[in-house]
PyMOL CGO cylinders between C-alpha atoms (Angstrom):
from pymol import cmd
from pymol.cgo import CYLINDER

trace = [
    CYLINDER, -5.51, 5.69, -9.30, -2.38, 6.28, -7.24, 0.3, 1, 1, 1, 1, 1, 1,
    CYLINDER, -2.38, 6.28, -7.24, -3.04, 7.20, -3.40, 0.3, 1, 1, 1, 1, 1, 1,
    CYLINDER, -3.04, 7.20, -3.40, -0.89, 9.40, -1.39, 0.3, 1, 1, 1, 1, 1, 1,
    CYLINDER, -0.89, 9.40, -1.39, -1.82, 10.35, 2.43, 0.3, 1, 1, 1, 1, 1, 1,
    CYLINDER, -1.82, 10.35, 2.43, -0.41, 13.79, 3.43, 0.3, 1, 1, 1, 1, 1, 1,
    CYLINDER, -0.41, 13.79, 3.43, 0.31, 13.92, 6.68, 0.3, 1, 1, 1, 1, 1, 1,
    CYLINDER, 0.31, 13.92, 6.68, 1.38, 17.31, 8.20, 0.3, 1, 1, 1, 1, 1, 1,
    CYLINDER, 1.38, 17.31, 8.20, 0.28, 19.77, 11.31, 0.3, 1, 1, 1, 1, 1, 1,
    CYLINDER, 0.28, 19.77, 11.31, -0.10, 22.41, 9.22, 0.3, 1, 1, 1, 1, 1, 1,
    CYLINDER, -0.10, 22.41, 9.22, -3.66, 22.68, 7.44, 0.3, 1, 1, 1, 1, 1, 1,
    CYLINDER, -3.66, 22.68, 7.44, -2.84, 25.48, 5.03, 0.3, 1, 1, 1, 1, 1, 1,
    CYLINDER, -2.84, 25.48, 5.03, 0.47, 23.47, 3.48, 0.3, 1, 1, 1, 1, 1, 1,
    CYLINDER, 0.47, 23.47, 3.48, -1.48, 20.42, 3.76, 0.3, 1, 1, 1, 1, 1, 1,
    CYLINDER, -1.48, 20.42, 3.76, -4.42, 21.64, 1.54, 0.3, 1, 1, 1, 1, 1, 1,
    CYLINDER, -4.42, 21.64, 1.54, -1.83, 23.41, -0.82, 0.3, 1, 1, 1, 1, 1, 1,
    CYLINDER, -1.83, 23.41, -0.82, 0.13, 20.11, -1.32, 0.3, 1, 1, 1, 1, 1, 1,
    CYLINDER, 0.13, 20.11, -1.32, -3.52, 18.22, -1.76, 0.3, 1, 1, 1, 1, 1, 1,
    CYLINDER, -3.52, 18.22, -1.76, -4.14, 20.70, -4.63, 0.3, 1, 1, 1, 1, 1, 1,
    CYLINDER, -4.14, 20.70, -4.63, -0.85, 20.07, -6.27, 0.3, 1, 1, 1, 1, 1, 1,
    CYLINDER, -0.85, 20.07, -6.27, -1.94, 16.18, -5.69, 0.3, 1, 1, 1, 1, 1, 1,
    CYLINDER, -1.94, 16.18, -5.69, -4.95, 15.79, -7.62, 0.3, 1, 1, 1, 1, 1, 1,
    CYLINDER, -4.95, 15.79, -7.62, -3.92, 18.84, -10.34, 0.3, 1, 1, 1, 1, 1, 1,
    CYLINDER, -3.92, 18.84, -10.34, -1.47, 16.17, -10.90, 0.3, 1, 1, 1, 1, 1, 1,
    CYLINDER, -1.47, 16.17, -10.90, -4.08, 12.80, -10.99, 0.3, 1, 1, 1, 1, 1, 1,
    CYLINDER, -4.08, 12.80, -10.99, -3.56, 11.28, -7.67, 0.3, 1, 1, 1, 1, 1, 1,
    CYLINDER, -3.56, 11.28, -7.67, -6.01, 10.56, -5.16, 0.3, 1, 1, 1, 1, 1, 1,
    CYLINDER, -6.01, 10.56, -5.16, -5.31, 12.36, -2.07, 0.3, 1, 1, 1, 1, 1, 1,
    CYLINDER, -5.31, 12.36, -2.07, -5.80, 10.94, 1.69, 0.3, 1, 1, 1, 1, 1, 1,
    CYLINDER, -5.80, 10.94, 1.69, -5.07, 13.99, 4.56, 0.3, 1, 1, 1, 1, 1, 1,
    CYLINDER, -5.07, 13.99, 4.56, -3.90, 13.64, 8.41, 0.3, 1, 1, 1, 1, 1, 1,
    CYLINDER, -3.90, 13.64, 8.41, -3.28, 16.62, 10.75, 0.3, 1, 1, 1, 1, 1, 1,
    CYLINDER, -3.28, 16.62, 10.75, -1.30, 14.05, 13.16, 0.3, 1, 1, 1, 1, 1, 1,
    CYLINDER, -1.30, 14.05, 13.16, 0.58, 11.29, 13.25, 0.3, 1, 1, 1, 1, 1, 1,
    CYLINDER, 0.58, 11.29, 13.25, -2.00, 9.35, 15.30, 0.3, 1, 1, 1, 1, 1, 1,
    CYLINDER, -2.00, 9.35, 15.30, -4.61, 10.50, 12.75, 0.3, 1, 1, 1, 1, 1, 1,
    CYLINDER, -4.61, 10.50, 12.75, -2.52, 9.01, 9.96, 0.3, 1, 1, 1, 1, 1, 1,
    CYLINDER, -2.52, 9.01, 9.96, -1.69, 5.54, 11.74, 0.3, 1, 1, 1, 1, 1, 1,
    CYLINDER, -1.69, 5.54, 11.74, -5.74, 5.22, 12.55, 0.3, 1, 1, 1, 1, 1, 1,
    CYLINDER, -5.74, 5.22, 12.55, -6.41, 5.92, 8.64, 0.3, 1, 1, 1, 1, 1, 1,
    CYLINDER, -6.41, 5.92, 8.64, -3.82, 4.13, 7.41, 0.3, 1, 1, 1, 1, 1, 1,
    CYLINDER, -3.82, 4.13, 7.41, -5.15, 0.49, 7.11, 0.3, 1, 1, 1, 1, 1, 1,
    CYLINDER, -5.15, 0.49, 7.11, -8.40, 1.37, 5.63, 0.3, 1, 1, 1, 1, 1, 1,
    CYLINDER, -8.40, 1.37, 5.63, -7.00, 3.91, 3.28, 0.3, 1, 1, 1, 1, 1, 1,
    CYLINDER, -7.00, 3.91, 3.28, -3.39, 1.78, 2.65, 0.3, 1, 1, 1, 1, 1, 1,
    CYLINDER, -3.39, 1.78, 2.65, -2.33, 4.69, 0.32, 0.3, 1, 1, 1, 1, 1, 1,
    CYLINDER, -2.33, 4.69, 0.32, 0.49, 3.50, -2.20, 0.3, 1, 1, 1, 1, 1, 1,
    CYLINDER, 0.49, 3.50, -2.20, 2.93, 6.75, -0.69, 0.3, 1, 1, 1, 1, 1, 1,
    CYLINDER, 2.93, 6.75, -0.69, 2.60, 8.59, 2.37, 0.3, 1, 1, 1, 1, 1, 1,
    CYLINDER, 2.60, 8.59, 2.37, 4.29, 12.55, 2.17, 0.3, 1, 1, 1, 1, 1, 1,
    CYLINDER, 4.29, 12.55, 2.17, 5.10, 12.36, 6.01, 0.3, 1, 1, 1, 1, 1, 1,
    CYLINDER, 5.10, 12.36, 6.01, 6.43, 15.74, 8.07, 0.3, 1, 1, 1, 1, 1, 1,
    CYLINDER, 6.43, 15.74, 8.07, 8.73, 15.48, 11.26, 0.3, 1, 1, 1, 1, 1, 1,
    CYLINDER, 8.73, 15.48, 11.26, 7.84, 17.74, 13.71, 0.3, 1, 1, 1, 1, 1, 1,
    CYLINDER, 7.84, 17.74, 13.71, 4.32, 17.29, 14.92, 0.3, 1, 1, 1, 1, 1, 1,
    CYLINDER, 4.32, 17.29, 14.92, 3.08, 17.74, 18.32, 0.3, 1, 1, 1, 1, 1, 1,
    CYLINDER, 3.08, 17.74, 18.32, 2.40, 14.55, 20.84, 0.3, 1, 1, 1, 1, 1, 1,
    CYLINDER, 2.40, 14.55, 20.84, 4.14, 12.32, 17.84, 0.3, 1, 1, 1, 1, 1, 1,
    CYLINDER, 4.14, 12.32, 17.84, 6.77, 12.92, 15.18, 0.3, 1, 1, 1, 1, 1, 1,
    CYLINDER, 6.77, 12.92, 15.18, 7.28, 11.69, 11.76, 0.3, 1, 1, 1, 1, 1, 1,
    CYLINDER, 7.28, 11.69, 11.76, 10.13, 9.39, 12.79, 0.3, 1, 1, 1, 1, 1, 1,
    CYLINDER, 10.13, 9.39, 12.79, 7.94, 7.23, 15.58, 0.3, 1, 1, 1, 1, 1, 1,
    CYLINDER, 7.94, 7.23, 15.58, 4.91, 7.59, 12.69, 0.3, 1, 1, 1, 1, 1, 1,
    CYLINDER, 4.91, 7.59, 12.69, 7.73, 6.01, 9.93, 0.3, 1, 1, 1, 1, 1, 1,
    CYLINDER, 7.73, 6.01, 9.93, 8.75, 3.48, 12.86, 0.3, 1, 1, 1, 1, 1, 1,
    CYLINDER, 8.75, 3.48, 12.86, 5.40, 2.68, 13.21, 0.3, 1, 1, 1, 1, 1, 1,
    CYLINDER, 5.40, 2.68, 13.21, 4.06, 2.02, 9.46, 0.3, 1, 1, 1, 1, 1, 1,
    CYLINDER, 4.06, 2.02, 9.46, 7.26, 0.02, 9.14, 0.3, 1, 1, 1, 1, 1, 1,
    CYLINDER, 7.26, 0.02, 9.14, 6.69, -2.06, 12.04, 0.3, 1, 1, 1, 1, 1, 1,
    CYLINDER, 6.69, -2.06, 12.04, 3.03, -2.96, 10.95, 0.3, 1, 1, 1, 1, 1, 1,
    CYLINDER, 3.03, -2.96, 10.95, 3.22, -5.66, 8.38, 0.3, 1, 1, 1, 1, 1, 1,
    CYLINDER, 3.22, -5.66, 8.38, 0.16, -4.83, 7.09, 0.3, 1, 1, 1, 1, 1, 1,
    CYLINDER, 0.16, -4.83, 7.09, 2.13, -0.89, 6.29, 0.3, 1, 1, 1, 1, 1, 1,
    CYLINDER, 2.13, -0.89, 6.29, 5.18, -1.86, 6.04, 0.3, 1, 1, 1, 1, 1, 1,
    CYLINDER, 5.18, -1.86, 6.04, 6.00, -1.38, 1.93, 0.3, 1, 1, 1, 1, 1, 1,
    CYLINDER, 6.00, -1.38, 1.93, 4.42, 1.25, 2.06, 0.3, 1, 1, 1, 1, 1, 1,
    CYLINDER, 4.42, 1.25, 2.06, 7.23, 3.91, 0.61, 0.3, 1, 1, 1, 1, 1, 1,
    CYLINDER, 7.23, 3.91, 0.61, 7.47, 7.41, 2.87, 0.3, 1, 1, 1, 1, 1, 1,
    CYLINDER, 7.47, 7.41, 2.87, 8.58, 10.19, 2.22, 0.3, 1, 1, 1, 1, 1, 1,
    CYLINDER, 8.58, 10.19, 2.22, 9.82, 13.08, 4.45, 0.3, 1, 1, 1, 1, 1, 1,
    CYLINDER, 9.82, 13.08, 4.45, 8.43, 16.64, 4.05, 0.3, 1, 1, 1, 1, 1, 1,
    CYLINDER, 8.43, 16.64, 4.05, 10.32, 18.33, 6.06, 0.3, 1, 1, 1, 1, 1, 1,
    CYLINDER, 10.32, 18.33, 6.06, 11.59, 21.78, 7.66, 0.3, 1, 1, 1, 1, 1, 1,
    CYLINDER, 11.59, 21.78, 7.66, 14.16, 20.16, 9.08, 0.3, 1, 1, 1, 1, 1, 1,
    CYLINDER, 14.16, 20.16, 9.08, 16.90, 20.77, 6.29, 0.3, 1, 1, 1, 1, 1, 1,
    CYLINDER, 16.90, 20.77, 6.29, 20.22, 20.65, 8.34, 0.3, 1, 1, 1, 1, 1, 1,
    CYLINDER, 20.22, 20.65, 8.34, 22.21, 18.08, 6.58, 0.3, 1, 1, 1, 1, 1, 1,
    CYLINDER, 22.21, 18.08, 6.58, 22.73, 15.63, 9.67, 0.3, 1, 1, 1, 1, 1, 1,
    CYLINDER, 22.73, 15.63, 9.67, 18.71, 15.61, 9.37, 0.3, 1, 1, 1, 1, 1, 1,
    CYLINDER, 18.71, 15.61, 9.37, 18.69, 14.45, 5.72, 0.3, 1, 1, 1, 1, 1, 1,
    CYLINDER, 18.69, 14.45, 5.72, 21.46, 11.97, 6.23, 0.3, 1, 1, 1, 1, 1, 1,
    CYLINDER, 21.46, 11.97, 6.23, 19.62, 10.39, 9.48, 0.3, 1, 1, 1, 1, 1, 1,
    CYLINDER, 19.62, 10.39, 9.48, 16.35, 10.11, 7.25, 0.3, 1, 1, 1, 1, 1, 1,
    CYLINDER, 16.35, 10.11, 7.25, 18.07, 8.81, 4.50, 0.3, 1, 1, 1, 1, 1, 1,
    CYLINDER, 18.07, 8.81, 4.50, 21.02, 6.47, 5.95, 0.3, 1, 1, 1, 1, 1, 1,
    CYLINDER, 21.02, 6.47, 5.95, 19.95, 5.05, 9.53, 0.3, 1, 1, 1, 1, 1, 1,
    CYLINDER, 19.95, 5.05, 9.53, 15.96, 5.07, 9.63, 0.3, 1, 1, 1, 1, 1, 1,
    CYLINDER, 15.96, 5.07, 9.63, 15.50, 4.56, 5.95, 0.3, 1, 1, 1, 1, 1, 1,
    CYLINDER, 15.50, 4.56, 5.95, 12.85, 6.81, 4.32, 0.3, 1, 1, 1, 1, 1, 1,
    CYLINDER, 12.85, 6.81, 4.32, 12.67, 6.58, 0.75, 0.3, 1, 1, 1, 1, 1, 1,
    CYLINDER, 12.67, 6.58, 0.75, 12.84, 10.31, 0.06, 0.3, 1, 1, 1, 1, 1, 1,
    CYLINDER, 12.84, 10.31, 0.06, 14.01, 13.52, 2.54, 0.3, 1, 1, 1, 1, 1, 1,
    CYLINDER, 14.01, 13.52, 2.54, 12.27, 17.14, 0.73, 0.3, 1, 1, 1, 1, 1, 1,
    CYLINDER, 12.27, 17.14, 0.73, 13.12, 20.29, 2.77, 0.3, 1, 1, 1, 1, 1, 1,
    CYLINDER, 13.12, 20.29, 2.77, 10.52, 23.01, 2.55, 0.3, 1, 1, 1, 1, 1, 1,
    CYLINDER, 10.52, 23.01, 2.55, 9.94, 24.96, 0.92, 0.3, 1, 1, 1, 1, 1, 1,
    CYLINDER, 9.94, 24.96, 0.92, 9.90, 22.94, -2.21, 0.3, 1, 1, 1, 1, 1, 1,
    CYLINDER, 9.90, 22.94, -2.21, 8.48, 23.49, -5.28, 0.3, 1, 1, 1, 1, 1, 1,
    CYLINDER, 8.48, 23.49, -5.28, 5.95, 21.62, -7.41, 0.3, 1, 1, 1, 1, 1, 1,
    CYLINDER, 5.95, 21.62, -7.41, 7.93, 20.10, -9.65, 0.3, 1, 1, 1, 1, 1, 1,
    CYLINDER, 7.93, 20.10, -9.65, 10.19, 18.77, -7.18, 0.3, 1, 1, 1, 1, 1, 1,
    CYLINDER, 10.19, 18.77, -7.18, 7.41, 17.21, -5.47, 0.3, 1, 1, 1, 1, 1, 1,
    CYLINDER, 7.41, 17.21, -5.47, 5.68, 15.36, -8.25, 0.3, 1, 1, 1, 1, 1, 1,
    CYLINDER, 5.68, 15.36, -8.25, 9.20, 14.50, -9.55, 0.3, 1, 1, 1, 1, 1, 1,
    CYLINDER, 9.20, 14.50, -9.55, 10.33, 12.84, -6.53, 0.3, 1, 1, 1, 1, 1, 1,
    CYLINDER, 10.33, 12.84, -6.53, 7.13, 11.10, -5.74, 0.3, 1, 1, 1, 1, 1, 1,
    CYLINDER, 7.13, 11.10, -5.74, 7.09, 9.70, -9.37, 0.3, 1, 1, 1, 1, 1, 1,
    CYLINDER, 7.09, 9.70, -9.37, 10.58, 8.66, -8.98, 0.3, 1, 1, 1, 1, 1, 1,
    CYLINDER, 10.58, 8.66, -8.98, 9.88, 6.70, -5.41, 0.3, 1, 1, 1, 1, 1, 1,
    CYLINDER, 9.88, 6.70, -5.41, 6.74, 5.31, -7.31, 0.3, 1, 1, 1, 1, 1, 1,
    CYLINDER, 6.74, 5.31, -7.31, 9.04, 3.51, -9.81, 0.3, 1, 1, 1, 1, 1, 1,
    CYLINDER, 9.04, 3.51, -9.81, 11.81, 1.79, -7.51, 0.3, 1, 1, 1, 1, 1, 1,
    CYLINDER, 11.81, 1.79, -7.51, 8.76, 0.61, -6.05, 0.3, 1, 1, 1, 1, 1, 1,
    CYLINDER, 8.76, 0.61, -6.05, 7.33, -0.52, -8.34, 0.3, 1, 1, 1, 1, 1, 1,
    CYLINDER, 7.33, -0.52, -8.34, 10.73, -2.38, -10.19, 0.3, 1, 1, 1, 1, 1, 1,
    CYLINDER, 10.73, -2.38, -10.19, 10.88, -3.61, -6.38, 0.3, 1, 1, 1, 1, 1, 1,
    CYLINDER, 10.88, -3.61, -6.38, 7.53, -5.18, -6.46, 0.3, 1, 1, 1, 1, 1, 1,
    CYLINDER, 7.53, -5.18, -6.46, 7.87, -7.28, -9.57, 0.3, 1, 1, 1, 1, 1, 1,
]
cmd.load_cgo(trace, "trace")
């Protein structure tokens, strides 16, 4: 079964995206920080992380700088769930640090599972 940590400040959007998750057959790993993620994310090594920007004490960039610098983390694809939806924003995610995937809330669930199932496949033509 296919893995995906959540990791956003916000409980309520967190549990609403876990729901859409597991409606949807994936196994669902949650983090309410970016530190909480990172300390998880070795012993859960989920196959996609759905990873939000602004968080208190650390952001989603220094988390995706931080799963990419661990080798054990590192092909791990991430994608950004973001309020940030300025353009600049998307471009920066997409062009300098790399994600695999920039989604602006609100999104809807189609979307979501769409893009996630579409990340899930270049990964997967990557990987063999």
């Amino acid at each position: 079964m296919t893995k995906i940590m959540v990791v956003d400040d916000e409980p309520d959007l967190v549990e609403v995206v876990k729901l859409i998750l597991e409606s949807d057959g994936y196994q669902v790993v949650t983090a309410l920080s970016g530190q909480e993620a990172l300390d998880k994310m070795e012993k859960e090594m989920p196959d996609l992380v759905l990873l939000d920007i602004i968080m208190p004490k650390m952001d989603g960039w220094e988390v995706h700088s931080r799963i990419k610098s661990n080798p054990k983390t590192h092909d791990i694809p991430v994608i950004m769930l973001t309020a940030k939806d300025q353009r600049i924003d998307k471009l920066i995610g997409l062009h300098v640090v790399r994600v695999d995937d920039y989604i602006t809330k609100p999104f809807g669930r189609a979307e979501l599972l769409e893009r996630i199932k579409r990340v899930l496949q270049e990964r997967h033509k990557v990987a063999h």
